[in-house]
MARVEX-709514 format. One record per residue (C-alpha): x negated, y negated, z negated. Coordinates in Angstrom, 2 decimals, always signed. Layout:
residues N
      px      py      pz
       X       Y       Z
...
This chain:
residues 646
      px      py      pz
  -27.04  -20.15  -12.40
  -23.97  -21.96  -13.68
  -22.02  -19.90  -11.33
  -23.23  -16.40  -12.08
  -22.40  -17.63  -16.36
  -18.83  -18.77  -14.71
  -18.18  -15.48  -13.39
  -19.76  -13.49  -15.50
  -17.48  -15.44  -18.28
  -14.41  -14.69  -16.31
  -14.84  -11.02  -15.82
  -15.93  -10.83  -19.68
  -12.81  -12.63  -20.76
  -11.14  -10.28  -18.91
  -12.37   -7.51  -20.13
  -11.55   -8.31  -23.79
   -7.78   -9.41  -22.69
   -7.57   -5.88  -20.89
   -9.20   -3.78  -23.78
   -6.79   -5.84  -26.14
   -3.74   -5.00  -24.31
   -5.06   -1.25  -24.10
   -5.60   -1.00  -27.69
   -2.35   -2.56  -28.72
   -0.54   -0.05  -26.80
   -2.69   +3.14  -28.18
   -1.57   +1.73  -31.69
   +2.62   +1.31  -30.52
   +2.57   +3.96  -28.28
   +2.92   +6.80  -31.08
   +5.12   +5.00  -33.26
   +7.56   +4.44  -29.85
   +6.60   +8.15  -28.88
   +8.29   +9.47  -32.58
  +11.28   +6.97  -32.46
  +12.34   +8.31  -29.04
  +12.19  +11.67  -29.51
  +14.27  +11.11  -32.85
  +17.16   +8.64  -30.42
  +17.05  +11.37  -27.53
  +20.45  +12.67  -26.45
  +20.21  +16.59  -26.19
  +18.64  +18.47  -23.36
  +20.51  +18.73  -20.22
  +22.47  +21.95  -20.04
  +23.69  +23.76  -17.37
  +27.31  +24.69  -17.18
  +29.94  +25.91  -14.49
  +33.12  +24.36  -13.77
  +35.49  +26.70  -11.61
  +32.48  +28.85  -10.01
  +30.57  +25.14   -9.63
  +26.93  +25.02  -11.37
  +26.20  +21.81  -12.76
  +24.04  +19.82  -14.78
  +25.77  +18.22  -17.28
  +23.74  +14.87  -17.45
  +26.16  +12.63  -19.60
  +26.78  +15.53  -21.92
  +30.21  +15.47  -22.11
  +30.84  +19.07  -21.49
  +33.08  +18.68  -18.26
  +32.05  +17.58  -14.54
  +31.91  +14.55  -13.54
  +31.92  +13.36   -9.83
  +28.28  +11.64  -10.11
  +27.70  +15.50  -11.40
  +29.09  +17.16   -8.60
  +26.64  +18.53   -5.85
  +30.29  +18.51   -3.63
  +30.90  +15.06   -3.56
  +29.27  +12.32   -1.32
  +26.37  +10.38   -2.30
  +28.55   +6.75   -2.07
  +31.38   +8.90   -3.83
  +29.32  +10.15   -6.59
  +26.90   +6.23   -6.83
  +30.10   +5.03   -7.84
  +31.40   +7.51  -10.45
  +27.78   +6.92  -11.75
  +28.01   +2.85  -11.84
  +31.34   +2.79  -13.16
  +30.36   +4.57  -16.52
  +26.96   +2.40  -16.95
  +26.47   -0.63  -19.05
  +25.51   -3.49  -17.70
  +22.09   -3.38  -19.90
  +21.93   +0.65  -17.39
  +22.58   -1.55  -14.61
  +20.19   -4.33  -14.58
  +17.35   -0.97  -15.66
  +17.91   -0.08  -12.46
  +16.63   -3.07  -10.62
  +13.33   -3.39  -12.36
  +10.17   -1.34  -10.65
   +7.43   -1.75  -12.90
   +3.67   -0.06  -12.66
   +2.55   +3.23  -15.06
   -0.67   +3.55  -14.66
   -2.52   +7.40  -14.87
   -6.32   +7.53  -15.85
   -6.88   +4.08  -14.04
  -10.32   +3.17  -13.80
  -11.23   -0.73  -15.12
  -10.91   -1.83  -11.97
   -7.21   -0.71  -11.09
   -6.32   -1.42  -14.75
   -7.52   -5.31  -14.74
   -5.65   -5.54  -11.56
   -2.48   -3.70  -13.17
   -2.85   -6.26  -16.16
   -3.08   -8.90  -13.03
   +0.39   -8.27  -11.95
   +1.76   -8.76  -15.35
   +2.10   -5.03  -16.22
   +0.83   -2.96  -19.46
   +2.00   +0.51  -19.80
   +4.74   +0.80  -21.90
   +6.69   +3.63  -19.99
   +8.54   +5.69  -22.02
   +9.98   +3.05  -24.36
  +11.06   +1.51  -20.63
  +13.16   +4.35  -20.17
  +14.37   +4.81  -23.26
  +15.14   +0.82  -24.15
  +15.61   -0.95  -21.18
  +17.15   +1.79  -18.75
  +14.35   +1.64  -16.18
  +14.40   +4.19  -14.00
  +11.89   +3.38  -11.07
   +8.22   +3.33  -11.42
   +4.77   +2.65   -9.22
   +2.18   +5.09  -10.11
   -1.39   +3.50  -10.33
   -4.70   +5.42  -11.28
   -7.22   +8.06  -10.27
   -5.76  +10.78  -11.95
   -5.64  +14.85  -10.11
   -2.63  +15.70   -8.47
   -1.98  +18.08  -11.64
   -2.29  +15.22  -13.92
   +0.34  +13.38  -11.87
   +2.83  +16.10  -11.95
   +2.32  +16.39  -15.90
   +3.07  +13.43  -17.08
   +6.17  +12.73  -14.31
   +7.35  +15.60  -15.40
   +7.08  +14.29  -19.19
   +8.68  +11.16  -17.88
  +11.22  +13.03  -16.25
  +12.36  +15.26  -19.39
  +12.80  +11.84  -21.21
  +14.88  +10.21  -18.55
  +17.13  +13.30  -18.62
  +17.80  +12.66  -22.51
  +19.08   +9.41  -21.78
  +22.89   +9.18  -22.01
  +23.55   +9.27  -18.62
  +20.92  +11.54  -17.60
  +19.38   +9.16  -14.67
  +15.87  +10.99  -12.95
  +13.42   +8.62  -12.16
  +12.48   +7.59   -8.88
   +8.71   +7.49   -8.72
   +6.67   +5.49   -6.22
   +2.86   +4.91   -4.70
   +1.20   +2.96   -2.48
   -1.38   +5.12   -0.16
   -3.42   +7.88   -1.89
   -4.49   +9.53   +1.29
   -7.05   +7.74   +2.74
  -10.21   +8.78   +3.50
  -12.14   +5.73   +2.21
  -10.40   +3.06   +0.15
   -9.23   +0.11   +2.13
   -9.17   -2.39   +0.15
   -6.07   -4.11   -2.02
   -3.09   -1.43   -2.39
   -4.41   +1.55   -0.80
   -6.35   +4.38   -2.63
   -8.39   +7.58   -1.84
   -7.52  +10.26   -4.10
   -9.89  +13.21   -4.13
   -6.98  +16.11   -4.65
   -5.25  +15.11   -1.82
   -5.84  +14.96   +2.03
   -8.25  +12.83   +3.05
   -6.84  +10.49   +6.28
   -8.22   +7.23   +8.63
   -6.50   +3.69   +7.16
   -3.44   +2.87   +9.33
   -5.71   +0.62  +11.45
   -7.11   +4.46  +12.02
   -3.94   +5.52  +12.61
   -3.37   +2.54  +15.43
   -6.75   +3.61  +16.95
   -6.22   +6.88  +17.96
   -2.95   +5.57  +19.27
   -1.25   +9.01  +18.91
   +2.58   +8.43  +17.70
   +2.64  +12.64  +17.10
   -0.32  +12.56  +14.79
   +1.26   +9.51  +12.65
   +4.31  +11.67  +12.39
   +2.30  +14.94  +11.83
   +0.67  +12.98   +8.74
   +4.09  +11.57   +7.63
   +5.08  +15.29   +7.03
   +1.70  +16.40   +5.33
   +1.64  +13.03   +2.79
   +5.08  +14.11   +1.97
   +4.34  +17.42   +1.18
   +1.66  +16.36   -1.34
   +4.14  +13.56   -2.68
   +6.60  +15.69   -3.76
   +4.47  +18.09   -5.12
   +3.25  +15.79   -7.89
   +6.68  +14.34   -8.03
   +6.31  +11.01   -6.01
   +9.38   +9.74   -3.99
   +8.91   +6.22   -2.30
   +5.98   +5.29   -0.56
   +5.19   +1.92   -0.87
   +4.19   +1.81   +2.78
   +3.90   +1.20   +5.97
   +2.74   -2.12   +6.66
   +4.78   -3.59   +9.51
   +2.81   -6.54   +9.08
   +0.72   -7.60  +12.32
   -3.09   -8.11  +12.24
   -2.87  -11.62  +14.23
   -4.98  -13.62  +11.90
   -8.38  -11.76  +11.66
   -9.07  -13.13   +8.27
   -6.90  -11.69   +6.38
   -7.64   -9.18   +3.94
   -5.05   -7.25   +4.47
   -5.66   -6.35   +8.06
   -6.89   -2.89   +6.81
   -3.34   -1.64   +6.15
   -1.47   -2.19   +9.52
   -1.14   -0.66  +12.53
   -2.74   -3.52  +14.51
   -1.97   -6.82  +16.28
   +0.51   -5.16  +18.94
   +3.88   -5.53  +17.68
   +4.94   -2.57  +20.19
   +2.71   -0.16  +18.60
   +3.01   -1.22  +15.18
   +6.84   -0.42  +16.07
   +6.05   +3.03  +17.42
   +4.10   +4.50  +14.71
   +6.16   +2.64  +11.93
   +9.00   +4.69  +13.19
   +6.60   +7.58  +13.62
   +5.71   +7.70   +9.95
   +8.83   +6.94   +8.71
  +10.11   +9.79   +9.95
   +7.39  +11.97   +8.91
   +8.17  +11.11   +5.51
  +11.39  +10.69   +5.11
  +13.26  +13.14   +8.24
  +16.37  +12.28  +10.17
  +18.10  +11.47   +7.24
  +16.84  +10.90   +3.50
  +17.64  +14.68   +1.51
  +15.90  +16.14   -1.09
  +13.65  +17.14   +0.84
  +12.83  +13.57   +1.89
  +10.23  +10.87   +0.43
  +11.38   +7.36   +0.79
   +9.23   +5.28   +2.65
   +9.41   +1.11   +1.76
   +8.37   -0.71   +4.91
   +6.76   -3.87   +4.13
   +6.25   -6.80   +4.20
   +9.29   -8.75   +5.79
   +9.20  -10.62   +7.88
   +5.43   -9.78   +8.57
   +2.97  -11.19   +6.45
   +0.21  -11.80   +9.13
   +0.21  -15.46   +9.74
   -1.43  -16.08   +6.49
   -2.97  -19.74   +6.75
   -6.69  -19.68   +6.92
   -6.29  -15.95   +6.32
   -5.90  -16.27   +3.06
   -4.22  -13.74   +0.92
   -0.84  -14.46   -0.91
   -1.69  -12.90   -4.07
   -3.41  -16.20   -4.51
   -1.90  -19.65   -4.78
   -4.26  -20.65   -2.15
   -2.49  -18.21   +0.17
   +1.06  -18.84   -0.27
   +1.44  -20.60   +2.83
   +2.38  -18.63   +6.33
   +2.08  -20.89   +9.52
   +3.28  -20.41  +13.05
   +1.32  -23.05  +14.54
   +2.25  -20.62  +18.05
   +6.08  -20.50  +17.29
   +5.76  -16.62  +17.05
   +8.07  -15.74  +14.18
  +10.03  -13.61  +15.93
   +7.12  -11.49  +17.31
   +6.70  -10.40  +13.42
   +9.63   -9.31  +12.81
   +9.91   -6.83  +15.77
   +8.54   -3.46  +14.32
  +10.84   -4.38  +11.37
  +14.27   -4.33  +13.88
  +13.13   -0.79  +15.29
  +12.19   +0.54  +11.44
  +15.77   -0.75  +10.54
  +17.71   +0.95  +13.36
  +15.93   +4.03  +12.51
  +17.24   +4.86   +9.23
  +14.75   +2.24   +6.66
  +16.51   +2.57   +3.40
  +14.56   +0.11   +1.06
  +12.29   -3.15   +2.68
   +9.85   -5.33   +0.65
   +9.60   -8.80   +1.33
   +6.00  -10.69   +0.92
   +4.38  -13.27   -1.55
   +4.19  -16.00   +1.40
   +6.28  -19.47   +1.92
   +7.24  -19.16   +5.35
   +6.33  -22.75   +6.44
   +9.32  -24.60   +8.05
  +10.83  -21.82   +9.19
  +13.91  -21.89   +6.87
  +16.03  -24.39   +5.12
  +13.44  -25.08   +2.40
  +10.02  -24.01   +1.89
  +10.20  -21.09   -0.31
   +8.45  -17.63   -0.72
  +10.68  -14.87   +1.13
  +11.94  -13.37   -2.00
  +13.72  -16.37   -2.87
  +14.53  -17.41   +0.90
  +18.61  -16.65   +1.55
  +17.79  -17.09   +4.91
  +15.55  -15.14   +5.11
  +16.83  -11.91   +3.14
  +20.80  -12.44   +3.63
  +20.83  -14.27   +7.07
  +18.07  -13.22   +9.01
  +17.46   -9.79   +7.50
  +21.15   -8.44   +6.68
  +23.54  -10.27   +8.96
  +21.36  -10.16  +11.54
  +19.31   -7.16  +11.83
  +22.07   -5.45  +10.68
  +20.25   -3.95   +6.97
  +21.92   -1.98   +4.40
  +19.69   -0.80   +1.94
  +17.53   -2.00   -0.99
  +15.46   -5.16   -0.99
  +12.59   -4.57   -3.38
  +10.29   -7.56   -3.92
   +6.55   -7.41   -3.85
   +4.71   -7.00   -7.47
   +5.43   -9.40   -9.83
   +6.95  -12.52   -7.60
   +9.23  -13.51  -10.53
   +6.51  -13.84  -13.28
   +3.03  -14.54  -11.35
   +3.56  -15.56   -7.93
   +6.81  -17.30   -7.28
   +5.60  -19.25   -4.58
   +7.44  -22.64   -3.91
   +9.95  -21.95   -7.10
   +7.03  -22.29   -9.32
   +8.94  -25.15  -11.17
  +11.87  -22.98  -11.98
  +11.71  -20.75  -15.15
  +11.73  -17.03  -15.01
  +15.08  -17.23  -16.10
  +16.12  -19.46  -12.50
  +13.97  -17.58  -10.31
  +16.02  -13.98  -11.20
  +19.22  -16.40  -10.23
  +17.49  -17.65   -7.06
  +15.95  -15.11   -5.86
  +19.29  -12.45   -6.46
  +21.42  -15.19   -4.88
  +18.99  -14.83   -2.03
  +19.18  -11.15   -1.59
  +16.97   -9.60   -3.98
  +17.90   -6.10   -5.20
  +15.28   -5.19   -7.29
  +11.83   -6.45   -8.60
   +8.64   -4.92   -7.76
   +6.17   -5.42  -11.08
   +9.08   -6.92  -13.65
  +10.56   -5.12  -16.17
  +12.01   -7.76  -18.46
  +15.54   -6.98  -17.65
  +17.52   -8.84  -20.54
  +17.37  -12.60  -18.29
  +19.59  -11.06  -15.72
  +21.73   -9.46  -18.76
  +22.23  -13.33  -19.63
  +23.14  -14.60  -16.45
  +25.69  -12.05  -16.01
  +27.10  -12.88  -19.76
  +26.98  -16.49  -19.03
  +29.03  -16.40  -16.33
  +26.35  -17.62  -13.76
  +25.99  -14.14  -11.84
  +28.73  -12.07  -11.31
  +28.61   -8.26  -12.87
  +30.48   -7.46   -8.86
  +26.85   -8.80   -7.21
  +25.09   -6.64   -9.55
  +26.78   -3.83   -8.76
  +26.40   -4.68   -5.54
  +22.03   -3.95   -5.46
  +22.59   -1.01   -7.76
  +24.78   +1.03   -5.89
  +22.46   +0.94   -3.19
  +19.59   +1.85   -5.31
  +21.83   +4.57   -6.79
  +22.69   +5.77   -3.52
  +19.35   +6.31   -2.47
  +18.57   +8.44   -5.88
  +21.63  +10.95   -5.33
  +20.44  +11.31   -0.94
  +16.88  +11.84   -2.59
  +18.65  +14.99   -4.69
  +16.87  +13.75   -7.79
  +19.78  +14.63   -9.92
  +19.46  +17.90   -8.97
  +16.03  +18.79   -9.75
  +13.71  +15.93  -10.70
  +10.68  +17.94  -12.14
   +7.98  +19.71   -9.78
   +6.65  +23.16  -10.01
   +3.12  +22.51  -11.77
   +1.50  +25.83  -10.66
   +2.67  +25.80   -7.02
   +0.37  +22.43   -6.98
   -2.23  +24.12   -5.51
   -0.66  +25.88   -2.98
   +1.04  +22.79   -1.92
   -1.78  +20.12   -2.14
   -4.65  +19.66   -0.01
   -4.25  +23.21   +1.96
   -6.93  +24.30   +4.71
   -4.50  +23.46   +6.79
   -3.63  +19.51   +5.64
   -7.37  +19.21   +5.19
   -7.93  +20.23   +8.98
   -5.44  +17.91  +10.06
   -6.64  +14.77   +8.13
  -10.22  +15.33   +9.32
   -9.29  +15.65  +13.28
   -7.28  +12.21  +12.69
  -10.39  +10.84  +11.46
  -12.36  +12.23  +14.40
   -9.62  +10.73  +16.56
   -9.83   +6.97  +14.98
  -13.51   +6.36  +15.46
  -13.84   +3.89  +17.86
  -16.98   +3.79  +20.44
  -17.57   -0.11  +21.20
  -21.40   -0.01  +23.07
  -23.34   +2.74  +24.17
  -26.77   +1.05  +25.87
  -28.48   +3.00  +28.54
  -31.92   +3.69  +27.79
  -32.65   +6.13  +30.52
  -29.81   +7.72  +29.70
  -27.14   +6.76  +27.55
  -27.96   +6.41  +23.14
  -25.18   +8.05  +22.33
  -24.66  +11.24  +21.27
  -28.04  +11.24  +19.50
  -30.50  +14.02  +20.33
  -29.99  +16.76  +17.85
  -33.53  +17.56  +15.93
  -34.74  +13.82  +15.92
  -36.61  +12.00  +13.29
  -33.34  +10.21  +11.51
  -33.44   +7.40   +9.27
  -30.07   +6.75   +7.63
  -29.06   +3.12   +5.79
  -26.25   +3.06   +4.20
  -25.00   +6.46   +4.04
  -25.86  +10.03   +2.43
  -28.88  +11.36   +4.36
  -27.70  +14.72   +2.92
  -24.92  +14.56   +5.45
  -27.22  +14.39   +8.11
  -29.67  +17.29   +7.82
  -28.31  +19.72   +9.74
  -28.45  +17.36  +12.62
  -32.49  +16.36  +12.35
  -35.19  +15.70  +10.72
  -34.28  +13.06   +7.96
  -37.81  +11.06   +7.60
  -37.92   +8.51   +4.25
  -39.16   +5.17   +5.53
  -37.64   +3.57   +9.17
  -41.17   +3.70  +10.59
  -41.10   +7.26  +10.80
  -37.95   +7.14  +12.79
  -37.22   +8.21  +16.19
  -33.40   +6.95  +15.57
  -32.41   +4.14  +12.37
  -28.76   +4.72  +11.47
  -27.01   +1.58   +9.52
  -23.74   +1.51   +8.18
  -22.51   -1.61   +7.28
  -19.42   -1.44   +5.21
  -16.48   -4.46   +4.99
  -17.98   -7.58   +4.82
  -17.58   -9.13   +1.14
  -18.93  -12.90   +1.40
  -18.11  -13.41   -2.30
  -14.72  -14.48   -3.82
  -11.66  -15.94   -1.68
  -10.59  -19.34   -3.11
   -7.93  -18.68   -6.12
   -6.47  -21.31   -5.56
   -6.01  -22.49   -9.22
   -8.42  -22.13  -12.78
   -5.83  -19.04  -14.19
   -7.63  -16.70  -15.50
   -5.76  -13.74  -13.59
   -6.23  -15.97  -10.16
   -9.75  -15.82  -11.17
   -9.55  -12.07  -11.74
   -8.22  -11.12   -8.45
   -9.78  -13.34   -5.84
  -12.77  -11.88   -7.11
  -11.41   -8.20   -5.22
  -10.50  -10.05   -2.32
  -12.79  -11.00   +0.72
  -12.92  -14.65   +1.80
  -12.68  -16.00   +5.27
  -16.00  -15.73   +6.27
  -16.01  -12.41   +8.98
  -19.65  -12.79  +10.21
  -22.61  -10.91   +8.76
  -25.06  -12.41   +6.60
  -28.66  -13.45   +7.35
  -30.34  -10.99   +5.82
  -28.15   -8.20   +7.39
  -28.83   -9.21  +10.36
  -32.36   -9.60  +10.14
  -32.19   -6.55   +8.59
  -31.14   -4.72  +11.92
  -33.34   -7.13  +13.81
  -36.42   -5.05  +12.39
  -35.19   -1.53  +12.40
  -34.36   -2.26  +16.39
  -38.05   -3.52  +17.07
  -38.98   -0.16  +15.03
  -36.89   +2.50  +16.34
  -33.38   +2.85  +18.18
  -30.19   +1.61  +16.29
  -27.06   +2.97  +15.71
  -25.21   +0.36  +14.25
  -21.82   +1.58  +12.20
  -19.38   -1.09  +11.14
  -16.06   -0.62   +9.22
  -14.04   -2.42  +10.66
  -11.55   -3.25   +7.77
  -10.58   -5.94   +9.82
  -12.54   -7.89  +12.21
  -16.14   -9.16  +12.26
  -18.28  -10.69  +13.73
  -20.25   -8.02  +16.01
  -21.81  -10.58  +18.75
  -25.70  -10.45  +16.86
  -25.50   -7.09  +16.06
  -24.45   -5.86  +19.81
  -26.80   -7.34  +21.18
  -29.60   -5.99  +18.41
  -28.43   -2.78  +18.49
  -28.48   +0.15  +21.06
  -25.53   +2.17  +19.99
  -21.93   -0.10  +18.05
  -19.37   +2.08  +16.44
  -16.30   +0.68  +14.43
  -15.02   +2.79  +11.97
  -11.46   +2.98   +9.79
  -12.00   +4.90   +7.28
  -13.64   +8.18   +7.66
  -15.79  +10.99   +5.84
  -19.61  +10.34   +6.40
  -19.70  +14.31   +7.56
  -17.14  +13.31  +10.25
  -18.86  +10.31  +11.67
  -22.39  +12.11  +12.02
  -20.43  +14.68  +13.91
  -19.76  +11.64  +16.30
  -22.81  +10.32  +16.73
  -24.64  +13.99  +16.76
  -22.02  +14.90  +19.92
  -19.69  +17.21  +18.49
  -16.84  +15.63  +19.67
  -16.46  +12.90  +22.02
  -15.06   +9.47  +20.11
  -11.59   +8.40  +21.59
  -10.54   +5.72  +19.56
   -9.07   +1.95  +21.17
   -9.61   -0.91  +19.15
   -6.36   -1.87  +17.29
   -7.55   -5.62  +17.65
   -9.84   -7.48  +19.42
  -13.20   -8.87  +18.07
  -13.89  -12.46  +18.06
  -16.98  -13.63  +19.53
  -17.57  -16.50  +16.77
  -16.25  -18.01  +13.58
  -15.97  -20.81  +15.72
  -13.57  -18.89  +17.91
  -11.67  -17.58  +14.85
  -11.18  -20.76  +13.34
   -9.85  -21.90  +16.47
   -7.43  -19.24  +17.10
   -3.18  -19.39  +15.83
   -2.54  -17.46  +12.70
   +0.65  -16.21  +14.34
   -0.97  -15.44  +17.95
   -2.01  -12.05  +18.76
   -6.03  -11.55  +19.79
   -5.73  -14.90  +21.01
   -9.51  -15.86  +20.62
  -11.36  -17.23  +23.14
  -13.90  -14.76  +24.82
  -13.83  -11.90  +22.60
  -16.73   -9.35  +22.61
  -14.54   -6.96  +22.56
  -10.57   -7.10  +23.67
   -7.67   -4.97  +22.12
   -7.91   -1.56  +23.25
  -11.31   -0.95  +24.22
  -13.35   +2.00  +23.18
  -15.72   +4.06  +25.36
  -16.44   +8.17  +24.99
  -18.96  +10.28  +26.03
């Protein structure tokens, strides 16, 4: 009981802090609203300067090179950064959240990461420039207020578009952490999915698509791929990579990079931000660096370098901005700090070796929440550290004025400043932002979620479910008779019906379906009594991966009633060796449509999918195996790659 009051006193003390913060900002937000439209510089005009068109952004009335559509990108970055301020400058290296129609869940976690939204006055005051999109919102209601954004960013003096950003909208189900399903777009597998049907022209094919419905809405980075490898099964995170196989995770990184982004970034480009370097898989215990209890990363297997490999192929193929992780890579460097404060990490490992040139963004909100192994330096030190190290701009901050005062003081030069903004302006002029920022709101829906992106996202799904048992019982389980007596648990019998006879108790069954989503064995340790530690290890799974009692028992009795399909998603691995043997028919899923996966199990296609990792046998087994080791269990049930069809 005195748990369920600690809790329940967490989430409600939350929930006042968040609805305080809200309110507060629906009380500022008109009085900043009506000062900035009274400071706004006049609407950009159009003019022509010997038979050249151009917008004339710092309203000067003549063209200026960062004006000039003729001119390089590098050529017209540094007309740009010479006529900024440093207070323009340092806007440009902050990457803050907006959030659209978030629900409470997304806006607690926004809160979280030490973000309220305050947008417009960010443009207008502080010269930000770059935002992550968070919410729930349609794709219309995107596209209307970027485009609002946009109109005020063009007023500014120098007229700099905004570069707007999201993590995944497209999947089919939501993953977990960082990874959404929004209903107005295309609905895709996770990029475990993506790993399982281990088709590099269907990763690229979806690149294209997402892109498509990005830039309709006005959204220009993608905050993903994960890189990252899946070698330590308990981590939470396993949901958004491509697998343990650091040759495949390099194959279909590269594939979807260049889905979204093309040979080369243009305007008809959307920036993809690989992440996170140098591979945040060998969390300790499996336990997630949003959390102080997860800042550590261990190579007890001395695989560092395996981690970094789909990073080296992303980098020789064109990757234009990186994120580094939350994690302390554990005696790995010259002192035990999180990447995004590591110098040999981001300058030695990452620039002079590997060779990168473009924009090092950190992960959300490492300078003012999670700054892992600095924690006893103020917020003032860590900017210092962390842009000595390599940092170009921060992910979740937006509190610009301490790197304004290390400049002035003489303890950061304005020459390494401009060094991370004319790469970030660089990638702004390839992007063609200057030249038309706002989207075409009625086109929307002849852009977004067409027949023929919907077609494609459903045959990936169809292509990522994975078959793992199929017990002979005369003759093979699987496909299920059509015109049976079905029992479904766990899903929407509706979805079913046109495949049998859906009956309302298991008894009446001739075939029991159970789904069994991720596993969520209560909180993952916080690692320390803050409230907002609190808040999010309580949307983050532990380290248990094994199935409860009563599930299990559960699927002990439908099996002695009827015969079981078991269907498992497999957000990363569990524990299947009970359940196998209980059940007559084991699918793993990565996120897909209910309609799809009765289509599986029903026959109308044939499953395909190979497992993107192996399944441990045991908790035993996984606490025994090397965070940094791929599927390096002992005896899995199922190895890396398997899958059967029909």
């Amino acid at each position: 009981m005195k748990k369920i009051f600690k809790y329940f006193g967490y989430g409600a003390l939350s929930l006042i802090l968040v609805a305080t913060v809200f309110a507060a900002n629906l009380l500022l937000q008109p009085y900043d609203k009506l000062r900035i439209y009274l400071s706004l510089g006049p609407e950009v005009e159009v003019l022509t300067s010997d038979g050249l068109a151009y917008r004339d952004l710092n309203k000067n009335q003549r063209l200026d090179i960062y004006e000039n559509t003729q001119a390089s990108a590098s050529e017209r970055a540094e007309d740009l950064l010479s006529q900024m301020t440093l207070e323009e400058k340092v806007g440009q290296m902050m990457h803050p959240a907006i959030a659209i129609k978030p629900d409470f869940v997304l806006l607690a976690f926004h809160f979280a990461m030490g973000r309220v939204d305050i947008d417009a006055a960010e443009i207008f005051d502080k010269h930000i420039s770059h935002f992550n999109f968070y919410g729930a919102p349609t794709p219309l209601e995107i596209a209307e207020k970027l485009n609002g954004l946009q109109k005020i960013a063009a007023r500014t003096r120098l007229g700099i578009p905004l570069t707007i950003s999201s993590d995944p909208l497209h999947e089919a189900a939501s993953g977990g952490i960082a990874a959404f399903s929004v209903k107005g777009f295309s609905g895709w597998p996770s990029q475990l999915g993506f790993a399982a049907t281990r088709d590099v022209d269907l990763v690229k094919r979806f690149g294209e698509i997402a892109a498509a419905e990005y830039r309709a809405v006005g959204l220009r980075t993608a905050l993903h791929p994960m890189a990252d490898l899946a070698t330590e099964p308990r981590w939470s995170r396993n949901f958004g990579t491509f697998g343990s196989d650091a040759e495949l995770s390099s194959q279909l990184t590269n594939a979807y990079m260049l889905g979204f982004q093309g040979a080369s970034l243009t305007s008809d480009s959307v920036m993809t931000m690989v992440k996170h370097f140098p591979g945040g898989g060998p969390q300790e215990f499996g336990f997630d660096p949003h959390l102080p209890s997860g800042k550590r990363q261990v190579y007890p297997g001395g695989n560092f370098d395996y981690h970094v490999e789909p990073f080296k192929k992303a980098i020789d193929n064109g990757l234009r901005v990186i994120m580094p992780y939350y994690g302390v890579p554990i005696d790995q460097t010259d002192e035990n700090v999180a990447m995004g404060f590591n110098k040999m990490i981001l300058t030695d490992l990452l620039r002079d070796q590997l060779g990168f040139t473009g924009v090092v963004c950190t992960d959300w909100g490492i300078v003012s929440s999670r700054a892992w192994g600095v924690e006893n330096l103020s917020i003032r030190e860590r900017y210092k550290k962390s842009i000595n190290a390599g940092v170009d701009q921060y992910g979740g901050e937006s509190d610009p004025e301490h790197i304004i005062d290390l400049v002035r003081s003489g303890e950061l030069s304005e020459a390494r400043i401009n060094q991370s903004v004319r790469r970030i302006l660089l990638n702004k002029f390839e992007l063609g932002l200057f030249e038309s920022a706002l989207v075409d709101e009625q086109a929307i829906p002849s852009i977004v979620k067409t027949p023929e992106y919907v077609a494609a996202g459903l045959e990936a799904q169809r292509k990522s479910i994975v078959l793992l048992n199929n017990k002979m019982v005369d003759v093979p389980v699987l496909p299920v008779r059509q015109g049976s007596k079905i029992f479904v648990d766990g899903l929407d019998p509706e979805q079913a019906k046109s495949f049998g006879t859906m009956v309302s108790s298991a008894d009446q069954a001739d075939v029991i379906i159970l789904y069994l989503p991720s596993i969520f064995n209560g909180n993952q340790t916080p690692g320390s009594d803050e409230l907002m530690d609190k808040l999010v290890s309580s949307i983050l799974p532990d380290d248990n991966l094994a199935f409860n009692i009563a599930v299990l028992d559960k699927a002990k009795a439908y099996s002695e009633t009827a015969t079981l399909i078991t269907v498992v998603d497999l957000n990363r691995p569990a524990i299947l060796t009970e359940l196998d043997q209980i059940s007559d028919g084991l699918i793993g899923t990565f996120g897909v449509y209910e309609s799809i996966l009765f289509e599986m199990i029903f026959g109308q296609f044939s499953p395909q999918g190979k497992l993107p990792f192996e399944i441990p046998s045991s908790m035993a087994a996984v606490m025994a195996q090397k965070e940094d080791l791929p599927d390096d269990s002992v005896a899995p049930i199922f190895k890396f790659g398997h899958g059967l069809s029909y």
